[in-house]
C-alpha positions in Angstrom: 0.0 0.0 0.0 1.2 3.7 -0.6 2.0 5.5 2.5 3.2 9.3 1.8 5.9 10.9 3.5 3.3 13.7 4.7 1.7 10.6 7.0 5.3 8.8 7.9 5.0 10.0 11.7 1.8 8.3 12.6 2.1 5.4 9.9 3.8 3.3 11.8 1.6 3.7 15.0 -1.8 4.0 12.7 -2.7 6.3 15.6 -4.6 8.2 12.6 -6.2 7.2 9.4 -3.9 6.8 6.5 -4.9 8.9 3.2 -5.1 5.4 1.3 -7.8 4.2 3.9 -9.7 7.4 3.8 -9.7 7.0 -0.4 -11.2 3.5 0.7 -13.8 4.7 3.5 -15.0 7.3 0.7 -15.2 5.0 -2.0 -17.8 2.4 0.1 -19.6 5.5 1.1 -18.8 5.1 5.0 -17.1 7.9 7.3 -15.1 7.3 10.6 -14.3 9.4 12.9 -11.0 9.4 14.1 -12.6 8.6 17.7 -13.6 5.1 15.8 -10.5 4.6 14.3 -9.0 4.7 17.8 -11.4 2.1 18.7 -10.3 -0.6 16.7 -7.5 -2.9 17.2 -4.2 -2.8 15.4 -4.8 -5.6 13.8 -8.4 -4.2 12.7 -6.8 -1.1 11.2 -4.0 -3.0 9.4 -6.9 -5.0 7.9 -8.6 -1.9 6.5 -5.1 -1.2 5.6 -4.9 -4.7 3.2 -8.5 -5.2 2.0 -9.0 -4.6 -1.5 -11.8 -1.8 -2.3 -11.4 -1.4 -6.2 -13.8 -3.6 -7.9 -17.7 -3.7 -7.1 -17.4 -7.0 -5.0 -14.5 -5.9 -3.2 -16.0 -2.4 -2.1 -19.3 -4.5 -1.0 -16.8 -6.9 1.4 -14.7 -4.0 2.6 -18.0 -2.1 3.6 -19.0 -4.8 5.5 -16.4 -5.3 7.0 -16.3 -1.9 8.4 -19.8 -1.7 8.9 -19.3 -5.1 11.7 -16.5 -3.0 13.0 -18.6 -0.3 14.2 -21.6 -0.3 16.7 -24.5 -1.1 15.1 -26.9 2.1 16.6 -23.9 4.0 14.2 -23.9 2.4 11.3 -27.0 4.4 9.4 -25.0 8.0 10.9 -21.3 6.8 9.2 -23.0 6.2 5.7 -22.4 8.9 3.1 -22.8 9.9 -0.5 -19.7 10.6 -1.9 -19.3 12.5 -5.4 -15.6 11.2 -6.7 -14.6 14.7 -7.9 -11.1 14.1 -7.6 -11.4 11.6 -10.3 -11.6 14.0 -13.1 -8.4 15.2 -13.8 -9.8 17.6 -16.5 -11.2 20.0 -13.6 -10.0 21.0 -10.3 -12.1 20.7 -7.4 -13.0 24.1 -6.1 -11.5 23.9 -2.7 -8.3 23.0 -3.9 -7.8 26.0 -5.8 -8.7 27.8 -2.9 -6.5 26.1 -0.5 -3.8 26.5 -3.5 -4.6 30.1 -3.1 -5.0 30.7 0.5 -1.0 28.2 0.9 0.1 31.3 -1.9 0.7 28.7 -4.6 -0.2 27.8 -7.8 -1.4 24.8 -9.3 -2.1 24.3 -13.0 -4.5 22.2 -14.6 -1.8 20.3 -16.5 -0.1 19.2 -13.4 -3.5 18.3 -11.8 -4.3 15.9 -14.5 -0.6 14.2 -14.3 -1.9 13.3 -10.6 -3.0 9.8 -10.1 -6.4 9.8 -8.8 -4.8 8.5 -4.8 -3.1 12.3 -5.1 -6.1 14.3 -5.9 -8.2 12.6 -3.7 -5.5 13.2 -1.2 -4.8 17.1 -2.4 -9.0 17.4 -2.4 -9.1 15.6 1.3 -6.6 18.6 2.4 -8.4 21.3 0.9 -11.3 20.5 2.7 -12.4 23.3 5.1 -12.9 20.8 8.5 -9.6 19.4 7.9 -6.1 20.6 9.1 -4.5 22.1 6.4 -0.9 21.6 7.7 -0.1 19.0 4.8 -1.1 20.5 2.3 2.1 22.2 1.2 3.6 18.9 2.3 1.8 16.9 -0.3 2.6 19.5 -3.4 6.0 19.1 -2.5 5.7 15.2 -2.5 3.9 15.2 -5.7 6.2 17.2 -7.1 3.8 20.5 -7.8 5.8 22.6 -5.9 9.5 23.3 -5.2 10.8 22.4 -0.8 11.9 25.8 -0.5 13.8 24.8 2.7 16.2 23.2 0.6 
């Protein structure tokens, strides 16, 4: 599975949720909190970790999976829709561009598009306004969109 280097000081511990698992959670339409995440075993999160999630059957097992994971009176509240809009690569999400902005960078659509679709989930996840913003930068440096100018 891909780590990223952004996630190396929690990947080992899985004391949070890595960006891969989150693309998984998304794509079977189920959200965790990170108070769940918490609540399962290390051997239960390494799981979620492995589990396929690509195919149609796969994403059926893995949401079961999950959904036996967590307490049954929250199953209905952790379902979600989810539109994939990090899977076009012709268009770039509105909050990214505003994170892009608001970080004092600049993305173009052309590098966007040479992301695999793992990346600009992971660049849309970190544009989000609820989450923390702190790897954003990170991540455009580990994709390559933008120069470490600590070096």
């Amino acid at each position: 599975m891909t780590f990223f280097q952004f996630e190396a000081d929690f990947v080992e511990s899985l004391r949070c949720v890595p960006m891969h698992v989150r693309l998984k959670l998304d794509t079977c339409g189920v959200k965790i909190k990170l108070s769940h995440w918490h609540h399962f075993s290390y051997a239960q999160r390494q799981k979620l970790i492995d589990l396929p999630c690509d195919r149609p059957a796969e994403i059926v097992a893995y949401k079961e999976f999950l959904l036996n994971l967590i307490s049954p009176d929250l199953g209905s509240e952790m379902l979600i829709h989810v539109d994939p809009i990090w899977e076009d690569g012709d268009r770039f999400p509105p909050e990214v561009l505003k994170q892009a902005e608001s970080s004092q960078v600049s993305v173009t659509l052309e590098q966007w598009s040479s992301l695999s679709s793992l990346q600009r989930f992971v660049l849309t996840k970190l544009s989000r306004s609820h989450h923390e913003n702190q790897n954003f930068i990170p991540a455009l440096i580990e994709f390559e969109i933008i120069k470490d100018t600590k070096i």
